[in-house]
Steps between C-alpha positions, in 0.01 A plus 500: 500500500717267642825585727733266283407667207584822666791329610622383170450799319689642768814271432496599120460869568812681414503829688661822385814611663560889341492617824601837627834367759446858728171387577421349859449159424188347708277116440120426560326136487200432342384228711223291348236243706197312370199499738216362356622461149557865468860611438588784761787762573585645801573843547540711849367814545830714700429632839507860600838479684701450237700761346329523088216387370329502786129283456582410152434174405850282355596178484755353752891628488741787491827623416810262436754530854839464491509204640237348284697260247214602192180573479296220535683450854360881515140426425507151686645716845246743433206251512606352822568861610185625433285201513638199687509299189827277472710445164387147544130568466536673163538262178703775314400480152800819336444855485362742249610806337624781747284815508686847593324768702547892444637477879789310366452116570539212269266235640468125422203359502588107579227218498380228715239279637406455890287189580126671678432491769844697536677621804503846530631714828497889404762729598183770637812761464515448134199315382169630601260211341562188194320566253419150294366637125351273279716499173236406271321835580798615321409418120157652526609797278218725712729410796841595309443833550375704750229785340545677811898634473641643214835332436683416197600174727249222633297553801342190649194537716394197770234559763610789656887453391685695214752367359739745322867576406783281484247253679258547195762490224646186629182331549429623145830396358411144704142475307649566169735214575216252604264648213759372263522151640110499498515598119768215434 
C-alpha cells in the first residue's frame, strides 16, 4: 500500500467528535516510512522511569498542555519530545477518530509520513527503544489477534513485542481505515 493512498483516505476521513469534554484530552502520531517497499509504523516501547505504563509499547505523544494551541501541536511536541523528530520531518496527512481509555483520556490518533532513513534521538527517560512494525503484517487476520490474551479488544503480537490497549485499538481503528481504502 502506498503512503498517498493512506494519505488521501486520510483527508476524506471524517472523524467523530461525541466526545466526553471531562475527559483529559491527549494526541499520538502514527508515523509511517517505506523501507524497501514495505509500508512501516513506528511505535516506542516506554521506559521504566516513567510514571504509567511502564514497558508498554505506544506510539509517540501524550496529553494536551496548556500551552499547547490543539492537539496536533500536542502530538507534533510530543514526537520531538520523545524522539528528536521535528514538525518539519513529518508530512502530516489528518488525524483519525479519538479513542477514550477507562483511565479517562480522549486520545487522537493523527497521521503522517517521515522520509527513511529518519532522524531519531530518544529521550532514554521516556522512550526505552523504536520499535519500526511492518503494517502489512497487520491484515494477516492470524496476526489480528493475539491467541495468547483473552481480550474482547485487539492484541497485536511482533517478535517479542505486544501490542495492546489504546495502542491496539488505535492501530485497529487505523487498519480498518486502510482496509477500506484497499477494498475501494
Amino acid at each position: 500500500m502506498q503512503a498517498s493512498a493512506i494519505r488521501d483516505a486520510i483527508c476524506r476521513f471524517a472523524p467523530a467528535s461525541n466526545v466526553d469534554s471531562n475527559l483529559i484530552k491527549a494526541a499520538v502520531f502514527i508515523i509511517l516510512f517505506h523501507l524497501n517497499d514495505e509500508l512501516f509504523v513506528i511505535l516506542n516501547r516506554r521506559s521504566n522511569s516513567v510514571g504509567t505504563h511502564k514497558g508498554e509499547i505506544c506510539f509517540p505523544g501524550g496529553k494536551m498542555e496548556k500551552d499547547d494551541p490543539d492537539l496536533m501541536h500536542t502530538a507534533l511536541r510530543e514526537l520531538r519530545e520523545e524522539m528528536g523528530i521535528l514538525p518539519d520531518e513529518i508530512e502530516v496527512f489528518g488525524s483519525i477518530s479519538s479513542v477514550q481509555t477507562n483511565t479517562g483520556f480522549d486520545i487522537t490518533p493523527f497521521v503522517g509520513y517521515i522520509s527513511y532513513p529518519y532522524h531519531c534521538e530518544i529521550n532514554k527517560d521516556e522512550v526505552e527503544s523504536v520499535i519500526e512494525f511492518p503494517i502489512n503484517r497487520v491484515f494477516d487476520e492470524n496476526f489480528k489477534r493475539s491467541p495468547a490474551y483473552e481480550s474482547e479488544y485487539p492484541v497485536f503480537e511482533y517478535n517479542t513485542h505486544v501490542v495492546f490497549g489504546a495502542t491496539a485499538r488505535i492501530l485497529s481503528d487505523f487498519y480498518d481505515l486502510i482496509v477500506e481504502t484497499r477494498l475501494n
